[in-house]
Legacy VTK file of the C-alpha trace (Angstrom):
# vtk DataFile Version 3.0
C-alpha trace
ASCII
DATASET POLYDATA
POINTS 331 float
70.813 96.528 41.223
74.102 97.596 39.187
74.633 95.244 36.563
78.173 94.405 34.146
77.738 93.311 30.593
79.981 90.698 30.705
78.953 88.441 27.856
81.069 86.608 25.935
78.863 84.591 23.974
76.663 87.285 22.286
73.396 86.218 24.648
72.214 86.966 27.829
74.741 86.335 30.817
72.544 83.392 33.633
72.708 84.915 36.866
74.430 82.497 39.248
75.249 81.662 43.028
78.897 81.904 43.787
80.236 78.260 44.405
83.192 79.594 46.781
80.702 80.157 48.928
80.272 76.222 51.228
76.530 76.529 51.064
76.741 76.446 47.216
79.698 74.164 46.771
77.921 71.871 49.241
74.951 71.591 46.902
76.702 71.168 44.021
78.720 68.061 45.296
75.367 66.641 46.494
74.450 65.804 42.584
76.274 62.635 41.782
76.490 63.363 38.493
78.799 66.811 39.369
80.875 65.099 41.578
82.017 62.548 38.812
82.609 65.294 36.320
84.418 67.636 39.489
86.391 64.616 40.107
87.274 63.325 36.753
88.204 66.992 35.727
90.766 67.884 38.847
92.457 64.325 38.726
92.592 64.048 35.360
91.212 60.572 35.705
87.976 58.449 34.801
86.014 58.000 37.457
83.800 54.704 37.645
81.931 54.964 41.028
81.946 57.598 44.321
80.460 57.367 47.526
80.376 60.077 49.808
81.981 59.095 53.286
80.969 60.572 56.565
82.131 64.592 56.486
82.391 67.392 58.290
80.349 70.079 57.439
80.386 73.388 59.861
78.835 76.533 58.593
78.600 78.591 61.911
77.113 78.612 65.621
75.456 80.982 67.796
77.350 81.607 70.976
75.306 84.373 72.511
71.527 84.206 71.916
70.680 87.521 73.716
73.625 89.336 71.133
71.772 87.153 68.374
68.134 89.128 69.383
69.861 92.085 69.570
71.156 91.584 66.504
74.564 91.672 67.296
76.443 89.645 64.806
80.188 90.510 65.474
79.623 89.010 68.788
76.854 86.490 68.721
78.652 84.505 65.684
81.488 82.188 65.213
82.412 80.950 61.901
84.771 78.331 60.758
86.632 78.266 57.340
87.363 74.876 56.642
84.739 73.011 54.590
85.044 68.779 53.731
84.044 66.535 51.811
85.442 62.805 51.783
84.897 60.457 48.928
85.748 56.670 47.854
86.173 56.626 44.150
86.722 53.842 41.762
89.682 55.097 39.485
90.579 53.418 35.988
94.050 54.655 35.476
95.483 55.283 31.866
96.809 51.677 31.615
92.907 50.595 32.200
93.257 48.858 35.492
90.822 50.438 37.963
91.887 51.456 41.799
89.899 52.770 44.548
91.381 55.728 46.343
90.275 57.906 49.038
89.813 61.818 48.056
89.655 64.335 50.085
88.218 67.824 49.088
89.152 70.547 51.403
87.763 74.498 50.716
89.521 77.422 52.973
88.792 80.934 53.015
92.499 81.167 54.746
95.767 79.789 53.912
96.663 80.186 58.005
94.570 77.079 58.214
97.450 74.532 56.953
97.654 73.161 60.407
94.478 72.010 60.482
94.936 70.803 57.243
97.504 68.782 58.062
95.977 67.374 61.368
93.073 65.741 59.350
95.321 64.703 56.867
96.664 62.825 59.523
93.846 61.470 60.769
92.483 60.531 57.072
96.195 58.254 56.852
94.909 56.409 60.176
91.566 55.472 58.441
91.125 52.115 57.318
88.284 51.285 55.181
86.639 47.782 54.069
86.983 46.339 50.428
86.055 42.642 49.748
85.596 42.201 53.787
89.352 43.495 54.548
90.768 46.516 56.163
92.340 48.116 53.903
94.423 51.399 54.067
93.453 53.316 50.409
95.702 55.300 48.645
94.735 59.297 49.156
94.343 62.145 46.734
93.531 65.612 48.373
91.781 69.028 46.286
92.485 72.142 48.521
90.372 74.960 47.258
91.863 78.482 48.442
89.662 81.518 48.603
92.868 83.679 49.177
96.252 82.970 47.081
99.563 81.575 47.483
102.275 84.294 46.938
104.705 82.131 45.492
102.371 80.670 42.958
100.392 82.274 40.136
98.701 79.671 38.318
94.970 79.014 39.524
95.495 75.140 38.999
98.715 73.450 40.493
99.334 69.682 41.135
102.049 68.365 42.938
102.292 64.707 42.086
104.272 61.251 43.236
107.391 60.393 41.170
109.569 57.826 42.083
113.243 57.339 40.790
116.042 55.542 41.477
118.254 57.123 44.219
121.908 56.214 42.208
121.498 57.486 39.122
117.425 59.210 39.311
116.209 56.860 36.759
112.528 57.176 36.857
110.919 54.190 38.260
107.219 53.693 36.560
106.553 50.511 38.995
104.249 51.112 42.032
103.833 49.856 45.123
101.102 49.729 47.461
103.112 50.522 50.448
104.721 53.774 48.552
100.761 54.627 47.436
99.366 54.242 50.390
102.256 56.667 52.786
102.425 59.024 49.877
99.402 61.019 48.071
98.524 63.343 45.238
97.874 67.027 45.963
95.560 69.455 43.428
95.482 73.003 44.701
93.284 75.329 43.039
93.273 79.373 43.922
90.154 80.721 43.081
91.480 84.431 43.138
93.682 83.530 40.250
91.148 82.211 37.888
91.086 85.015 34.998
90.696 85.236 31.662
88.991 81.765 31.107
89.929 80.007 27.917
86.712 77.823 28.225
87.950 75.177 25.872
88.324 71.791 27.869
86.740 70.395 30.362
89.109 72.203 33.388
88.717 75.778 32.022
85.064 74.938 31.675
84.352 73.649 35.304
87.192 76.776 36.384
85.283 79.035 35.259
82.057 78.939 37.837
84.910 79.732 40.515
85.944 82.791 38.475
86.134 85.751 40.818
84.781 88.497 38.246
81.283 89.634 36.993
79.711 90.483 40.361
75.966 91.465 39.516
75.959 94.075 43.004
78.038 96.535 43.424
80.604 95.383 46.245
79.541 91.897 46.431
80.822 88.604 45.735
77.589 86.142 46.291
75.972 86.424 43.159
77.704 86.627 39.641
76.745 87.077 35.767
77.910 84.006 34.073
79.443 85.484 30.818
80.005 81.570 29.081
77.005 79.912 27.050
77.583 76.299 28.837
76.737 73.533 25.657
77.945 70.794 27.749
75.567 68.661 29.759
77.349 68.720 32.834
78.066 72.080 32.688
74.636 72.853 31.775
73.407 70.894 34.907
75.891 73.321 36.795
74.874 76.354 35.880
71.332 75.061 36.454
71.342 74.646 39.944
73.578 77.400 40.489
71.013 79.537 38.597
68.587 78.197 40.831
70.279 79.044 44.118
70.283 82.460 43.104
67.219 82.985 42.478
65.847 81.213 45.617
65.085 83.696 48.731
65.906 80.905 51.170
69.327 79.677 49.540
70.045 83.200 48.834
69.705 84.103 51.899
71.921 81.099 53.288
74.258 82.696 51.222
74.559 86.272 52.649
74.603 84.669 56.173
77.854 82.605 54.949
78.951 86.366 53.499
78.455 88.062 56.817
79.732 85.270 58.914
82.889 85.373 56.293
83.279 89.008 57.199
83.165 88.871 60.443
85.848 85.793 60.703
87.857 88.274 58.053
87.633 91.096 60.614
88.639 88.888 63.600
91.462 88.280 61.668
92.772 91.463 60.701
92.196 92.846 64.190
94.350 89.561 65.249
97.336 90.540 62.928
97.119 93.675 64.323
97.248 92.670 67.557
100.453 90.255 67.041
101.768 93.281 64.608
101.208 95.503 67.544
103.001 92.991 70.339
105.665 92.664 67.629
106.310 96.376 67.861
105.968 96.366 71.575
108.417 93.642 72.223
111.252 95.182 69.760
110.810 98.364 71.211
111.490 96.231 75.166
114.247 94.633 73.112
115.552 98.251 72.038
115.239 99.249 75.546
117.030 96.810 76.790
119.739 96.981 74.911
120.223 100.506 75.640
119.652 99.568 79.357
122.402 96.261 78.962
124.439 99.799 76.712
124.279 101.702 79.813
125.193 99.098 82.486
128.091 98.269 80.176
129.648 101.595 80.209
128.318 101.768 84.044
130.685 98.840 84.265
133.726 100.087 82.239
133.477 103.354 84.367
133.447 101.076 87.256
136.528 99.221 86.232
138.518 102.276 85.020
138.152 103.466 88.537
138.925 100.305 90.127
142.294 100.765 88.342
142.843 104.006 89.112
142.411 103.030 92.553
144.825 100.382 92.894
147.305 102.379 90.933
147.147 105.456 93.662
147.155 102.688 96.301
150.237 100.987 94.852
151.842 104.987 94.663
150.744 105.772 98.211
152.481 102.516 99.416
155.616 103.188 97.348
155.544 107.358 98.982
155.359 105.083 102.179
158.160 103.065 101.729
160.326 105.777 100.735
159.499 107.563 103.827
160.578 105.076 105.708
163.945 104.462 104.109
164.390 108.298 104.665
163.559 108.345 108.342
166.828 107.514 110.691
LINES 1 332
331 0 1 2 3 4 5 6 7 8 9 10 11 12 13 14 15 16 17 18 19 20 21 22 23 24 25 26 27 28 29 30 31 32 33 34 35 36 37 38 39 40 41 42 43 44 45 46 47 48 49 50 51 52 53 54 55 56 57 58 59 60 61 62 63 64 65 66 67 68 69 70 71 72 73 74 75 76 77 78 79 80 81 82 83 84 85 86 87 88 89 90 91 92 93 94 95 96 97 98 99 100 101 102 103 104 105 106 107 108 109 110 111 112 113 114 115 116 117 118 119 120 121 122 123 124 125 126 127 128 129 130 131 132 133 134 135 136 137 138 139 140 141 142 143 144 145 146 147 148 149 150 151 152 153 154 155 156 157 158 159 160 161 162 163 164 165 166 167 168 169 170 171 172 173 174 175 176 177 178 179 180 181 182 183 184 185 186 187 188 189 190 191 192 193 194 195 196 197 198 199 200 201 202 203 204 205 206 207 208 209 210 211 212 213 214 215 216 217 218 219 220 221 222 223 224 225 226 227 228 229 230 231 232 233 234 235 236 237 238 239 240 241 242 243 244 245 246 247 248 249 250 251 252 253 254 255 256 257 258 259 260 261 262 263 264 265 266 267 268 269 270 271 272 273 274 275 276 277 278 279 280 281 282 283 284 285 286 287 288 289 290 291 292 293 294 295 296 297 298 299 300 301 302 303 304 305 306 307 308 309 310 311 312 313 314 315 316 317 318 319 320 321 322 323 324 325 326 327 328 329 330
């Protein structure tokens, strides 16, 4: 195994399990504990209480069980990219009053996938929930965490928020109201590729810098990584921990490569789909080009035609003028 001395600390780097990975993520947000401190980091916001509501979780399936004997992953598996998780949290906001939201943590390996981000987005702003025995609709807060990066947008962390001013004169308005918070949501996007160069001084470069795409322990991989920080923090600490722990345990490690290989396969189905709509893409312009020089042909076809036309009523307007002049000259 080809190792990096990455240390930063002066002591030896923790081998860890790569949390962009959903097998690892998924165990991570299992710890209650975490999920506070995950939480409280991203929104910025003390959180009191969390329950997990029912998710989604799909890793992969098996479609052909006689390609799966054979081996034959490229056609045997079918992954999906979108990982969920769904909490209730009880929120004390900066003016101490507490609030419970609903917050929605989505991971994607592709950024194609905003449609489907959007459709349970949707169905999240149908949910009610009960509090104190009444349906209530919560306000919602969504964390999108992007294995590949926006183009516009270099910053690893970005958070588009609510603000609400008056329309005359945009005078902020600090008020709120529950029918504004409740059609209207907080977005945190966070793009893993960009996290470089860690600062590791709060708590958000801190809990950034487990997602930090550097310090790969094998040569061409990206499942297990040298943790270059010495974590002093508890929560950190319990972090690190159990992401130590994944990677050194055969049956969580090997969870992981499957998600790898799965990941690479989707990857490749993708790129051979881009080429395929690159390569219609040529095939139609070059119809299109055809065409044109087909509608450039029947054009001039046309003009030819017309030219002729008039030629032909001009001789047939001369002939009957000869004839008419014959006939004046006959006796």
């Amino acid at each position: 195994m080809e190792t990096e001395e990455v240390n930063k600390e002066g002591t030896q780097s923790l081998i860890i399990a790569n949390p962009i990975y959903d097998t690892v993520f998924k165990r991570l947000m299992e710890n209650q504990r975490i999920v506070k401190f995950f939480l409280s980091t991203i929104l910025g916001q003390q959180i009191e209480k969390v329950s997990v509501l029912p998710q989604e979780f799909t890793y992969k399936k098996e479609e052909n069980e006689e390609n799966k004997k054979k081996g034959n992953i490229e056609k045997s598996t079918e992954y999906f990219s979108i990982f969920r998780l769904d909490f209730m949290a009880s929120v004390r906001t900066k003016d101490g009053k507490r609030k419970k939201i609903l917050i929605e943590v989505q991971k994607s390996w592709d950024i194609m996938d905003v449609m489907r981000f959007r459709k349970y987005l949707g169905e999240q702003y149908a949910r009610e929930e009960i509090i104190d025995g009444k349906e209530t609709s919560l306000p919602i807060t969504t964390i999108y965490i992007l294995g590949n990066n926006l183009r516009e947008i270099e910053c690893p962390c970005v958070k588009t928020g609510r603000v609400s001013a008056d329309m005359r004169d945009q005078t902020p308005i600090n008020a709120k109201s529950e029918f504004i918070e409740q059609l209207t949501h907080d977005c945190y996007v966070i793009q893993a590729g960009r996290i470089t160069d860690v600062r590791y001084t709060t708590n958000l470069d801190r809990l950034l810098s487990i997602f930090e795409q550097n310090y790969f322990v094998v040569q061409g991989s990206d499942v297990m990584k040298a943790y270059p920080y010495l974590p002093s923090d508890k929560n950190m600490k319990l972090i690190t921990g159990i992401l130590s722990e994944m990677a050194t345990n055969s049956e969580d490690r090997k969870k992981i490569e499957d998600e790898k290989e799965a990941l690479r396969v989707f990857n490749n189905a993708l790129k051979e789909k881009d080429k395929t709509i690159e390569e219609n893409k040529k095939a139609l312009k070059e119809k299109d080009k055809a065409l044109e020089e087909k509608d450039k042909t029947i054009e001039e076809k046309d003009k030819t035609i017309d030219v002729q036309a008039k030629e032909n009523i001009e001789l047939r307007e001369k002939l009957a003028e000869m004839e008419r002049l014959l006939r004046e000259k006959q006796p």
